[in-house]
Residue frames as qw, qx, qy, qz and C-alpha x, y, z in Angstrom:
[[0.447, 0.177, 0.395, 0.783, 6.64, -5.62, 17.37],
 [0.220, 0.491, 0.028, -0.842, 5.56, -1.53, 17.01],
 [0.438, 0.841, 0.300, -0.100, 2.84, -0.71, 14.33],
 [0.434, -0.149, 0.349, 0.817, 4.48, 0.51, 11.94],
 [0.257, 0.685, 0.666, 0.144, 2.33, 4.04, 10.31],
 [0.251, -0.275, 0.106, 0.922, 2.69, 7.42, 8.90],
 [0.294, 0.731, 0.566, -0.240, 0.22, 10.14, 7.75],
 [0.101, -0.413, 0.300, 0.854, -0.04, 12.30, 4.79],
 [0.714, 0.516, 0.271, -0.389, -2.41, 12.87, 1.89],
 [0.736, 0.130, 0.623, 0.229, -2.71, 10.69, -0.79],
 [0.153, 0.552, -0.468, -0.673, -0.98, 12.47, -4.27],
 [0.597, 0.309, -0.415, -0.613, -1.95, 9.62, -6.59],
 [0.888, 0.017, 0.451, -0.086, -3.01, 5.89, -7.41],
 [0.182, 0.500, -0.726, -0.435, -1.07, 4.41, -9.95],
 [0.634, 0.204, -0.523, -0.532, -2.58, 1.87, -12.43],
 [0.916, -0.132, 0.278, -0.256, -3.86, -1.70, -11.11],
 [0.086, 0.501, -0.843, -0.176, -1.21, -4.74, -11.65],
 [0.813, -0.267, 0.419, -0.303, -1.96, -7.94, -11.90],
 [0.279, 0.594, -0.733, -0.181, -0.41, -11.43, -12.67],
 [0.963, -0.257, -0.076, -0.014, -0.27, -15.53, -11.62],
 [0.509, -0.637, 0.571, -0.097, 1.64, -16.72, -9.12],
 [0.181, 0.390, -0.894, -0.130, 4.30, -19.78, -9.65],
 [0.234, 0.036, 0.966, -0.104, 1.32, -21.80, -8.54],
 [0.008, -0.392, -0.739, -0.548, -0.80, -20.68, -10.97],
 [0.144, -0.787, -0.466, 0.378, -3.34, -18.45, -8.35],
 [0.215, 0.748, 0.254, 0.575, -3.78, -14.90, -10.07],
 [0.346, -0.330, -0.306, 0.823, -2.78, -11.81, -8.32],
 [0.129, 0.877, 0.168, 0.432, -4.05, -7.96, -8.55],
 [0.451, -0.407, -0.359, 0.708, -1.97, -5.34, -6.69],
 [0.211, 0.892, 0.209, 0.342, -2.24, -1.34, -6.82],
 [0.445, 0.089, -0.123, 0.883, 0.25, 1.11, -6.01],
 [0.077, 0.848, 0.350, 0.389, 0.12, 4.47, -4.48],
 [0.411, 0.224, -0.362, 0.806, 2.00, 7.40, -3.68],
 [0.407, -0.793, -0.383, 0.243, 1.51, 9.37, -0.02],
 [0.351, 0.536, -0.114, 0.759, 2.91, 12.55, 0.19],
 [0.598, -0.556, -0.499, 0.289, 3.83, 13.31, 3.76],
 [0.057, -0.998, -0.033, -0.009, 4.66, 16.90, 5.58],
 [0.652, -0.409, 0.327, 0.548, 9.01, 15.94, 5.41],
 [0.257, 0.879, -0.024, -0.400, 10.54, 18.28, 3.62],
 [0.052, 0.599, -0.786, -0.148, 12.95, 16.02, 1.95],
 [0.315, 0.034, -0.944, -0.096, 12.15, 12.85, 0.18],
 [0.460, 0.039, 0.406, -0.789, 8.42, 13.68, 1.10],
 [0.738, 0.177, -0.438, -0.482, 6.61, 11.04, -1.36],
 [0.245, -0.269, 0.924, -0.118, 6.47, 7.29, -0.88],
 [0.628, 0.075, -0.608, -0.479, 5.05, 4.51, -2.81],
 [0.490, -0.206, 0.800, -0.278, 3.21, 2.04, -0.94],
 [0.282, 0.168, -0.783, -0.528, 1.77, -1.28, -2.38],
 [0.526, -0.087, 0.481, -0.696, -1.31, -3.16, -2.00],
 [0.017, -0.108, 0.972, 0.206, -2.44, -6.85, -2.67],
 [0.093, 0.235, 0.957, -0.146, -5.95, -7.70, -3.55],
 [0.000, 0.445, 0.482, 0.755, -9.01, -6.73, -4.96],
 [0.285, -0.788, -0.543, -0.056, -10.81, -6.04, -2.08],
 [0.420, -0.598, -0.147, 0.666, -8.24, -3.64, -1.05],
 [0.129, 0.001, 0.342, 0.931, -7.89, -1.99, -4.33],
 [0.128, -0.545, -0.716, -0.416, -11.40, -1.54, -4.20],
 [0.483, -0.685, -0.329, 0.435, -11.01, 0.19, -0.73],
 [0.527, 0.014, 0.279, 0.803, -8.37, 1.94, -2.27],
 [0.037, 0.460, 0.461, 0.758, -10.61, 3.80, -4.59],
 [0.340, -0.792, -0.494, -0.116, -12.85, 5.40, -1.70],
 [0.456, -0.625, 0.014, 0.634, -10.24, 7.40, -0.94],
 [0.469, 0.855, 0.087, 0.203, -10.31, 10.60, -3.08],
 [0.624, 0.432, -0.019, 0.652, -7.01, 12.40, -4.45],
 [0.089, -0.517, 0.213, -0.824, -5.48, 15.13, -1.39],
 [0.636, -0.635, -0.154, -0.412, -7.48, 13.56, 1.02],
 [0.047, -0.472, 0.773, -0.422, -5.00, 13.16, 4.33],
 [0.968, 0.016, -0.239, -0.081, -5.12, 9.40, 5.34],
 [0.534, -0.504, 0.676, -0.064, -2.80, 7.34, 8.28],
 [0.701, 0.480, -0.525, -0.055, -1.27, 4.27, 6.25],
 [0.680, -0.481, 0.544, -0.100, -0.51, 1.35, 8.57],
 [0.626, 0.560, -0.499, -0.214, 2.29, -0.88, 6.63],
 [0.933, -0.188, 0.195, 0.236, 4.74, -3.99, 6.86],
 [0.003, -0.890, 0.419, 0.182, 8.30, -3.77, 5.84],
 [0.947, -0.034, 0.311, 0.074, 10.28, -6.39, 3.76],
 [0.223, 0.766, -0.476, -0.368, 13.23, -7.21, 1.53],
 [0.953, 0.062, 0.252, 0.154, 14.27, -9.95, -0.57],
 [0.293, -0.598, 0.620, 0.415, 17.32, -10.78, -1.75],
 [0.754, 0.647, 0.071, -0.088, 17.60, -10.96, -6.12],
 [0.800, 0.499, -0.027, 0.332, 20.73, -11.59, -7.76],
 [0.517, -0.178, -0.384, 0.744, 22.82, -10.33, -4.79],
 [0.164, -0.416, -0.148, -0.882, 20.31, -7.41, -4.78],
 [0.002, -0.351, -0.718, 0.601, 18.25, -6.42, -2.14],
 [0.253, -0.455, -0.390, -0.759, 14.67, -4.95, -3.28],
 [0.087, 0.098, 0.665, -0.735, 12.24, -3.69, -0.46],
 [0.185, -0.473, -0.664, -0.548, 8.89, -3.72, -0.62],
 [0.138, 0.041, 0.559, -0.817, 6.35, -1.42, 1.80],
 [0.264, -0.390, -0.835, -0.285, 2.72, -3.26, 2.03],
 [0.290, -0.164, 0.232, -0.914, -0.24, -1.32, 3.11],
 [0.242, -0.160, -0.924, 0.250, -2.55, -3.19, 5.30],
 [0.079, -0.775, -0.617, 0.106, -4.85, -0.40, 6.43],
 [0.310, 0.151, -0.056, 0.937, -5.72, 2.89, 5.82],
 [0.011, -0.751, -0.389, 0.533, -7.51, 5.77, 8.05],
 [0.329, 0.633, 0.355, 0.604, -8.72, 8.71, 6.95],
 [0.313, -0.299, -0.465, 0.773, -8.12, 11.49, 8.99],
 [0.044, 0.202, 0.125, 0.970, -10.36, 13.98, 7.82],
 [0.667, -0.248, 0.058, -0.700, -13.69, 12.38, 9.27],
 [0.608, -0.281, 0.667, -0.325, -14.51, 9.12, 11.24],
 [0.903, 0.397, -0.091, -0.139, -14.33, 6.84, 8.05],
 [0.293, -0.533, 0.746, 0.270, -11.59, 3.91, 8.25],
 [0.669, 0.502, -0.443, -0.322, -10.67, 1.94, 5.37],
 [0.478, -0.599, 0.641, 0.043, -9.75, -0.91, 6.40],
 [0.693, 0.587, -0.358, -0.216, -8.05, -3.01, 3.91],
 [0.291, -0.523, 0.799, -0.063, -6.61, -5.92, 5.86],
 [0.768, 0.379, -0.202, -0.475, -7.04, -9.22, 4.53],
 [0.870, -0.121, 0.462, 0.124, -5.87, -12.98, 3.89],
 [0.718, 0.550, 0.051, 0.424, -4.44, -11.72, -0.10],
 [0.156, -0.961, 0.162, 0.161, -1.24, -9.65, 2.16],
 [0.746, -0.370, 0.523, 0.181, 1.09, -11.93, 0.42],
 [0.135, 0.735, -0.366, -0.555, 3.15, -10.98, -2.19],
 [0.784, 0.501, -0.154, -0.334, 3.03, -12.79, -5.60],
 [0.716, 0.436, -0.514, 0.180, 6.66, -14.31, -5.96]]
C-alpha cells in the first residue's frame, strides 16, 4: 500500500478532545488544520489520537511547513458515510527535526 503524505504549513491547532470509549478506556484527540500550496480547497483538517502525539503536536510552532504522513477511513452512520484523515507522523521541513507521532493510541474512539 503507498504512504499516503502531503506538505504544507501548519495554520492552526484546534482545541484538545477527549472522551471514554464504549469500553470505558478514555481517549484524548487534537485536531489541526494544514494549509497546503493548492489553490482551491487549500486547508485540511487532520486528526490525531493520543497524548503523546498531542504533545508532539505542540512542538510544532504556527506557519512552520511540516510533511503530514496520514491513514484514510470511512464509516458508515445512519446510511451516512463520515471520513476521517489520521495523522501518524509529522516532519518538519524547515530543519532536520522529525516529529514522530506514531504510536499504539492510532485507533479511533468509537
Amino acid at each position: 500500500m503507498n504512504q499516503l503524505s502531503i506538505q504544507g504549513k501548519l495554520l492552526k491547532k484546534l482545541n484538545p478532545e477527549s472522551g471514554v470509549r464504549k469500553d470505558g478506556r478514555g481517549w484524548k484527540k487534537q485536531n489541526f488544520i494544514l494549509q497546503t500550496e493548492n489553490s482551491f480547497n487549500n486547508e485540511i483538517c487532520f486528526q490525531l489520537f493520543g497524548e503523546e502525539k498531542m504533545v508532539a503536536l505542540n512542538q510544532i510552532e504556527i506557519g512552520e511547513k511540516i510533511e503530514v504522513f496520514f491513514n484514510l477511513s470511512s464509516r458508515e452512520y445512519n446510511n451516512k458515510y463520515y471520513h476521517n484523515i489520521d495523522a501518524w507522523k509529522i516532519n518538519k521541513l524547515d530543519n532536520t527535526d522529525n516529529i514522530d507521532i506514531s504510536g499504539d493510541e492510532n485507533v479511533a474512539p468509537f
